[in-house]
N, C-alpha and C positions, 0 to 999 in steps of 0.2 A: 504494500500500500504506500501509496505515494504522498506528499503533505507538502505544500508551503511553505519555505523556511527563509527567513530575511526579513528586515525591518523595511526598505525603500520601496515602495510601492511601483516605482518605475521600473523594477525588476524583482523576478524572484527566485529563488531556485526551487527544485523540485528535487526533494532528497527522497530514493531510494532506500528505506531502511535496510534493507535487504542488505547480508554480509558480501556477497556477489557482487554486488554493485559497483564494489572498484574496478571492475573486470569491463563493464559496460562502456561503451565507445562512448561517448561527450558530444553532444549536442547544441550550440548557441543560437535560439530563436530569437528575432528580431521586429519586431511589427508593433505601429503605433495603436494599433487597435489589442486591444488587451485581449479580447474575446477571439478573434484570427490568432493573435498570438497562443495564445490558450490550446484551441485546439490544435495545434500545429506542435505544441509539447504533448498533448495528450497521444497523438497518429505516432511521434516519434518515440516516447515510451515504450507506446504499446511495441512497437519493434525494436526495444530492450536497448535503447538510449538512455542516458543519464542527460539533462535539458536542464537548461538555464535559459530564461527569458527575462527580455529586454524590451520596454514599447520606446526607447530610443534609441540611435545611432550611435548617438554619442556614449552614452554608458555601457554602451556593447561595445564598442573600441576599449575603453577603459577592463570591460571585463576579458575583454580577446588579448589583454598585453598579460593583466593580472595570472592569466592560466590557461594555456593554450587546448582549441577543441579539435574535435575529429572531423565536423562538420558545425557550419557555419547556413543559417535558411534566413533570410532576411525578405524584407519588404521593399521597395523601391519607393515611393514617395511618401517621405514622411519627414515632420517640422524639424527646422533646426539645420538637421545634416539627413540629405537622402541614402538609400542603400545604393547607388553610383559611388558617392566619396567614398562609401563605409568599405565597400569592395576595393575599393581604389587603394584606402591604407590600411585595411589587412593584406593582399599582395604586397605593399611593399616592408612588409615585416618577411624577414627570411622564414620563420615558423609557419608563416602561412601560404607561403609559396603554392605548397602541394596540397593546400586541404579545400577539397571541395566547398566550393561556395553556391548557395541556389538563389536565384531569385523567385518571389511566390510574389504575382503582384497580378492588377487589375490591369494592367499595360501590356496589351498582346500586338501590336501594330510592329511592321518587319523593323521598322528602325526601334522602335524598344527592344528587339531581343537584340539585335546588333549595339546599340549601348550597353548592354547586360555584358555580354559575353567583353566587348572592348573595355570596360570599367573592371574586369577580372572573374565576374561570374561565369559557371562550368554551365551551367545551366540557366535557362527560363521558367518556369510554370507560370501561367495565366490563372488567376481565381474565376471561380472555383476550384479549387483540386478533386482531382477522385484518387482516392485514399490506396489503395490496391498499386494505379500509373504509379504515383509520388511515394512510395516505399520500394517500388522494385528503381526506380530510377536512381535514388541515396543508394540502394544498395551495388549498382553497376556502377557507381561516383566511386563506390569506397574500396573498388577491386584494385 
């Protein structure tokens, strides 16, 4: 069973009691909608993720220097700093060179996936997602 743990509202973790859990790949979700956010740790869970969400940019940079993940799933328009820059300066950390980055956004038009992928994202997804595509596609990310 999974629980809530952190005081900052703008992000939380999602601790796995479970002694196993060290063993679990890392997960960093990103989206200003807490509710997208939400389930998007919940989908990655359930496919035995350890997840940490973030509804900003910016303190998901902060949380990406603090402890490096295994996958990175981010939003693309959102206040402050969008997931373009966010992608922008995790690639230029050497740590994240090789880790999968996804974009999950409402911008499916050919020049948004061609800024996704040029800003450093491996991938697109268009919202809605269907659950089933967006777990086998992290899973072909993390071969």
């Amino acid at each position: 069973m999974s629980e809530p743990a952190g005081q900052d509202e703008r992000f939380e973790r999602y601790v796995d009691k479970n002694p196993e859990a060290q063993l679990k790949p890392t997960a960093l979700v990103v989206d200003d909608s807490a509710d997208i956010a939400f389930m998007l740790v919940m989908i990655l869970q359930n496919a035995g993720y350890e997840t940490v969400m973030s509804t900003s940019a910016i303190d998901a940079l902060a949380l990406a220097e603090a402890k490096r993940f295994d996958l990175v799933v981010s939003d693309i328009a959102m206040p402050e700093m969008d997931g373009y820059s966010l992608a922008k300066a995790l690639r230029s950390r050497t740590e994240y060179e090789r880790v999968p980055l996804v974009a999950v956004t409402g911008f499916d038009e050919y020049d948004d996936r061609q800024r996704a992928l040029a800003a450093g994202f491996n991938t697109h997804i268009k919202k809605p997602i269907d659950t089933t595509s967006f777990i086998n596609l992290i899973r072909k990310l993390q071969l």
